[in-house]
C-alpha positions in Angstrom: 0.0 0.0 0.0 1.1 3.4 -1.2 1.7 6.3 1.4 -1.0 8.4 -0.2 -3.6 5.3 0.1 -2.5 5.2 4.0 -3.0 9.0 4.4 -6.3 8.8 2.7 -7.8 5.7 4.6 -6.6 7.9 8.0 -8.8 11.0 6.6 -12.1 8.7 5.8 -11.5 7.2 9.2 -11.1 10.7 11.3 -13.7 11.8 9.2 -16.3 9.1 9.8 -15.5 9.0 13.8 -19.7 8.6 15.3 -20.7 7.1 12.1 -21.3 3.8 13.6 -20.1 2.8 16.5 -23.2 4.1 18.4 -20.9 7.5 19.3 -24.4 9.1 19.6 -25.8 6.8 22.0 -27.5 8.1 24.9 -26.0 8.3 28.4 -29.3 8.5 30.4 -29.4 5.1 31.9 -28.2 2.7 29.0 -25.8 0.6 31.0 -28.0 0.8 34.2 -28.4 -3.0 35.2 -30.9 -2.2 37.7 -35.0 -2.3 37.5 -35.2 -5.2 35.6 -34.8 -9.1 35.2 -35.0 -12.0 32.5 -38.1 -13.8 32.4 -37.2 -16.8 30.2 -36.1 -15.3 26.5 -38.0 -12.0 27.7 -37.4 -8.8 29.7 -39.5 -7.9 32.6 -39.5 -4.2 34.1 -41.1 -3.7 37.9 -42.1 -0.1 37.6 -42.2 -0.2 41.3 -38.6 -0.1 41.0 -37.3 3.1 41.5 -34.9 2.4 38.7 -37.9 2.3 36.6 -39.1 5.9 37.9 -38.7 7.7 34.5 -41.5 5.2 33.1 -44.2 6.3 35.9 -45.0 9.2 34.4 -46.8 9.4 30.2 -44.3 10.3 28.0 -41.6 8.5 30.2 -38.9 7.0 28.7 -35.7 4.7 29.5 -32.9 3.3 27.4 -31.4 -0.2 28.0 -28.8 -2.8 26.8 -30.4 -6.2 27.5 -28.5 -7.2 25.2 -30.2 -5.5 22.5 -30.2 -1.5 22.9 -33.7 -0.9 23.3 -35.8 2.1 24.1 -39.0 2.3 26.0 -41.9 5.3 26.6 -44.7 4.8 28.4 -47.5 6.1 26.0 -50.1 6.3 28.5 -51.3 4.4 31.4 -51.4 0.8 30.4 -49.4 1.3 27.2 -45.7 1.9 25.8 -43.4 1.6 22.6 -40.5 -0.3 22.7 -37.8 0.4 20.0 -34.4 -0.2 19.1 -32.8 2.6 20.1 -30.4 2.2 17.2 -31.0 4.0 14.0 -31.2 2.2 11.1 -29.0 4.7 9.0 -25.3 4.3 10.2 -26.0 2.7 13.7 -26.0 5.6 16.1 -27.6 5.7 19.1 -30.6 7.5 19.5 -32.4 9.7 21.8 -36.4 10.4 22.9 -37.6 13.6 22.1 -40.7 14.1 25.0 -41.5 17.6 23.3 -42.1 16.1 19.5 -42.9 13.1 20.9 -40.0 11.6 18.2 -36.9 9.8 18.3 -33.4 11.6 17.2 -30.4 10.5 15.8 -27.8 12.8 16.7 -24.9 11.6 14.2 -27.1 12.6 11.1 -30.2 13.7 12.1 -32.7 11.2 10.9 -35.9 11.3 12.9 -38.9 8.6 13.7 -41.9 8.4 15.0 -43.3 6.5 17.9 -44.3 4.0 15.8 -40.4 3.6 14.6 -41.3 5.0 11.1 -39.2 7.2 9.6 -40.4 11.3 10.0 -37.3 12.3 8.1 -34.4 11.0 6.7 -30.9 9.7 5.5 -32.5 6.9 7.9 -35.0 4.8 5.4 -35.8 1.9 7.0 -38.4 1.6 10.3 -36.6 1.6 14.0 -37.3 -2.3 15.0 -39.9 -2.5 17.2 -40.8 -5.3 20.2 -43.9 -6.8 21.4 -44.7 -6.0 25.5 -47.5 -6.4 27.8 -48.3 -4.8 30.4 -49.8 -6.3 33.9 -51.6 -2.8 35.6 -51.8 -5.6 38.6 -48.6 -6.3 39.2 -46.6 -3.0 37.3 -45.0 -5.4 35.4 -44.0 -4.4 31.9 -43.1 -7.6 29.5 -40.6 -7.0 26.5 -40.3 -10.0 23.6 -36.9 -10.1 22.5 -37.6 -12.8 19.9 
């Protein structure tokens, strides 16, 4: 490899730094091991938990790594969205938006919906979204993984 090929792969590389590698992630609570358990292949949140607090309210949200980086927001009493909370544009990390009620990408500014669906691009493709249940009963919020 020439000198000028090296020097050009070091620009492309300095140049790209947060283009995938989840630079934009959020630092809320996404490595926060607390407030929730595995229940068989799915992921179970007590909202009694006081790590949980952020989800007691509408419009609540928390970030996890379970170990699929996930988003949740409580979308009203007995509902809430889970996402992945990685955009499906260059694999950044991104962030709830309680004003617009949307999800950002801060590396290049895609933007989706609750739903996952993109509100506007480079991002084309939906945010990946999971099943859950909630038990009012028990405050016990069920996530499918699979």
């Amino acid at each position: 490899m020439r000198r000028r090929d090296v020097v050009k792969l070091g620009i492309v590389a300095v140049g790209c730094l947060g283009c995938g590698g989840g630079d934009g992630d959020p630092p809320v609570d996404a490595l926060d091991s607390t407030g929730f358990e595995m229940c068989g292949a799915n992921v179970c949140l007590n909202l009694a938990d006081p790590a949980n607090a952020a989800l007691a309210n509408v419009n609540g949200a928390r970030s996890l790594n379970i170990p699929d980086k996930i988003i949740i927001v409580r979308t009203s009493a007995t509902t809430f969205v889970v996402l992945s909370r990685v955009c499906t544009h260059a694999m950044c990390g991104i962030a709830y938006q309680p004003s617009p009620m949307e999800f950002a990408c801060p590396c290049h500014g895609s933007r989706f919906a609750l739903d996952g669906s993109v509100v506007r691009g480079p991002a084309s493709r939906s945010l990946k979204k999971y099943a859950s249940t909630f038990d009012e009963a028990s405050q016990t919020l069920t996530i499918t993984l699979a």
